[in-house]
C-alpha positions as CSV (number, residue, x, y, z in Angstrom):
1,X,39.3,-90.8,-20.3
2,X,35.6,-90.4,-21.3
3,X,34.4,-92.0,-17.2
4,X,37.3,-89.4,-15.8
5,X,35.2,-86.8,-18.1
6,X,31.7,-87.7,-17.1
7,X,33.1,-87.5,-13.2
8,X,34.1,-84.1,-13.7
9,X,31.2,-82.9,-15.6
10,X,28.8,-84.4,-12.9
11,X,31.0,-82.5,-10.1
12,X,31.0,-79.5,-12.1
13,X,27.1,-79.9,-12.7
14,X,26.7,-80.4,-9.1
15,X,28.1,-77.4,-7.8
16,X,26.5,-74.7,-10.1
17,X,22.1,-74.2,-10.4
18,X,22.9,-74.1,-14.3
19,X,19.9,-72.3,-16.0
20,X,20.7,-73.6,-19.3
21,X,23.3,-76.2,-21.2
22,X,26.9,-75.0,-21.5
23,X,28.4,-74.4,-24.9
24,X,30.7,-77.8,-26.0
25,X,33.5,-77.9,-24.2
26,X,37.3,-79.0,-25.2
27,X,38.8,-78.3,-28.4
28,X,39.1,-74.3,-28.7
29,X,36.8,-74.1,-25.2
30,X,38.3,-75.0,-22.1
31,X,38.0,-78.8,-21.1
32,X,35.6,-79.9,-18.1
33,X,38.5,-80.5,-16.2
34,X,40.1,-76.7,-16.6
35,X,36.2,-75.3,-15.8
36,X,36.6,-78.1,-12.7
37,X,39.5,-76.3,-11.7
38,X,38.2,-72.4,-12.1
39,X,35.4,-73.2,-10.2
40,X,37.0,-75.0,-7.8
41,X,39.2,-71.6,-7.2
42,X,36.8,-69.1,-7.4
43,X,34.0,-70.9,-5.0
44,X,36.9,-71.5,-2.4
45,X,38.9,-68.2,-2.7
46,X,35.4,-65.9,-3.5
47,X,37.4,-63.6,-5.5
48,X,35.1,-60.0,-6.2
49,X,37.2,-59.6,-9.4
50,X,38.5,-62.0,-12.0
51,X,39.8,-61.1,-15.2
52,X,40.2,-63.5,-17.8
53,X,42.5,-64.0,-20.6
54,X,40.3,-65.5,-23.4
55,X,36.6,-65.5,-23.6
56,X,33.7,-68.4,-23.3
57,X,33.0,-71.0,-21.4
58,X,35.2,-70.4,-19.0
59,X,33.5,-66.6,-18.6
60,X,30.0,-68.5,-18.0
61,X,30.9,-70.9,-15.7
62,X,33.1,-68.1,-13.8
63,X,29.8,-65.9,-14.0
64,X,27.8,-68.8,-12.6
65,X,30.0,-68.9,-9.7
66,X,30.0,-65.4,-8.6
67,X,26.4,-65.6,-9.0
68,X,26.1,-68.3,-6.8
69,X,28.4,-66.7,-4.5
70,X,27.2,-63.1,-4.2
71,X,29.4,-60.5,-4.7
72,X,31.5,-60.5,-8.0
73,X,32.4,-60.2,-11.7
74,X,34.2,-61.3,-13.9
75,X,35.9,-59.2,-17.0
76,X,37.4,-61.3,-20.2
77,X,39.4,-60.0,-22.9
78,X,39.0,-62.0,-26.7
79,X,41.2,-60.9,-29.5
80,X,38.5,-62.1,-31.7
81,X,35.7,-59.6,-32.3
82,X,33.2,-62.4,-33.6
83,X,33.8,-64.7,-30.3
84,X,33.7,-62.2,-28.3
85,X,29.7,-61.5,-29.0
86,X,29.0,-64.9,-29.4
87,X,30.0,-65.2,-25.4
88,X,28.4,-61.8,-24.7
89,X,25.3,-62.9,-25.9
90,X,25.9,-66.9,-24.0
91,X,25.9,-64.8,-20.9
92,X,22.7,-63.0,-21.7
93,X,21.1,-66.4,-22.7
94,X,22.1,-67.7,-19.2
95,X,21.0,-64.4,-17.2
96,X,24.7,-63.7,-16.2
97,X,25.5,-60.3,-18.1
98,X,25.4,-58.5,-14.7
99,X,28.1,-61.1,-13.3
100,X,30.3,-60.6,-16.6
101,X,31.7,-58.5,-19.6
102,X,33.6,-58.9,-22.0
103,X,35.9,-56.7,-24.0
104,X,37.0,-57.0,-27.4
105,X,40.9,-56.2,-27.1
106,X,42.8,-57.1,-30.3
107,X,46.0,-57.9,-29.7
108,X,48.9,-55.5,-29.7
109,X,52.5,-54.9,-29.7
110,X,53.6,-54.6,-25.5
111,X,57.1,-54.2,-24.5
112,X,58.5,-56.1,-21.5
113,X,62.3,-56.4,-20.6
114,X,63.7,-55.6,-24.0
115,X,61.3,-57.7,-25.8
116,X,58.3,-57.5,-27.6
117,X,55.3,-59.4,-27.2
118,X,52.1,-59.5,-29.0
119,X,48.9,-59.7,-25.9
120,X,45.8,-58.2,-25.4
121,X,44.9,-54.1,-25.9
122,X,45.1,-53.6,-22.2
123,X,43.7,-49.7,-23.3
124,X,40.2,-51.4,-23.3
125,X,40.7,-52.4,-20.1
126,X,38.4,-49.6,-18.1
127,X,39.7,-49.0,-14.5
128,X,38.2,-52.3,-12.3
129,X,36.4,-51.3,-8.9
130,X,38.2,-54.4,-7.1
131,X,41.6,-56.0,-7.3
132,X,42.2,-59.3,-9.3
133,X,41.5,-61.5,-6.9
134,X,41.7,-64.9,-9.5
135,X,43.6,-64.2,-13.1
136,X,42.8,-67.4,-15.7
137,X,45.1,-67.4,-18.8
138,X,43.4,-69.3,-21.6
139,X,44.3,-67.1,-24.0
140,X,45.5,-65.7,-26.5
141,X,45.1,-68.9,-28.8
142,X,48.6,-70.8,-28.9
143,X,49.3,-70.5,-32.4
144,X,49.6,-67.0,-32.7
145,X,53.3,-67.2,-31.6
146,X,55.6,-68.1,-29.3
147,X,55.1,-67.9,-25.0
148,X,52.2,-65.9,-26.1
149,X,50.6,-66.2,-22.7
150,X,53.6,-64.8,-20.8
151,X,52.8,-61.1,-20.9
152,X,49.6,-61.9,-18.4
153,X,51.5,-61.3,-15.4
154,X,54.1,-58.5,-16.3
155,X,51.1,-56.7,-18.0
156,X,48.3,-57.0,-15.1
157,X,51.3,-57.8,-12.2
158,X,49.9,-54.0,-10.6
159,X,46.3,-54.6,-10.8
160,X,46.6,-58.1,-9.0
161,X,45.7,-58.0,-5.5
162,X,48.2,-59.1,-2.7
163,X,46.5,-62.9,-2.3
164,X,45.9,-63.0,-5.9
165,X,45.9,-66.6,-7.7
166,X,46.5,-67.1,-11.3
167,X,45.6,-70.4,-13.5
168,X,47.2,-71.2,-16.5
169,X,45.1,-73.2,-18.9
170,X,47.3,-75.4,-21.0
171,X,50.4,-75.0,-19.0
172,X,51.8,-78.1,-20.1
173,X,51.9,-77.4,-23.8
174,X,55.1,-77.2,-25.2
């Protein structure tokens, strides 16, 4: 596990002209192999907008991309207020805040099919200049109830473009 880590962190570390270190990853942040996997994505498909479910390492490494790229930016939406400006101010330590932003959107009551769901204030979502191009759920947190990542696609199912791709983080939790 910890060589299979390593790999992946020296893949990742080899791809992107990181300025600074990245905050610890795994546990609440996304693992190396999830930010593998973003990256992967958004340096092959060169998306001009992602959106993100969930905010912070994930939003720098997605910034870092787009940066090395061109063209781009990336928009997250936290719940949490307090995380929320701790990656805000990660992407201003890393010279990215031009490549990112990040919305506090506490999570509210949305209505899909008859059922109600608790997701992301989608009000604080201003209008984007671009299609989603590349959607990453990694949030909200598991434990706040049940198929609590569902609403992603029902919710921003209009705003996605036509090639859009969208990556699940912790898809194979029960």
């Amino acid at each position: 596990v910890e060589l299979k880590r390593n790999q992946t962190l020296l893949w990742l570390f080899s791809r992107l002209p990181f300025k600074l270190p990245l905050p610890q990853m795994g546990g609440w942040a996304v693992s190396p192999d999830f930010a593998a996997c973003v990256t992967a994505m958004v340096l092959e498909r060169k998306p001009k907008m992602v959106v993100e479910a969930g905010s912070g390492v994930s939003t720098i490494v997605i910034a870092y991309c787009l940066e090395h790229l061109g063209p781009g930016m990336v928009v997250s939406l936290d719940h949490d207020e307090a995380f929320a400006r701790k990656t805000t101010e990660e992407l201003r330590k890393h010279g990215l805040s031009h490549r990112a932003r990040v919305i506090h959107a506490p999570l509210v009551e949305h209505r899909h099919d008859g059922q109600t769901f608790q997701w992301y204030d989608l009000s604080k979502l201003d209008s984007l200049p671009d299609p989603i191009g590349l959607l990453v759920v990694d949030g909200p947190p598991t434990g706040t109830r049940t198929q609590v990542r569902y609403p992603a696609l029902p919710l921003l199912r209009d705003l996605l473009s036509a090639d859009a791709a969208i990556v699940l983080d912790d898809a194979a939790r029960p």
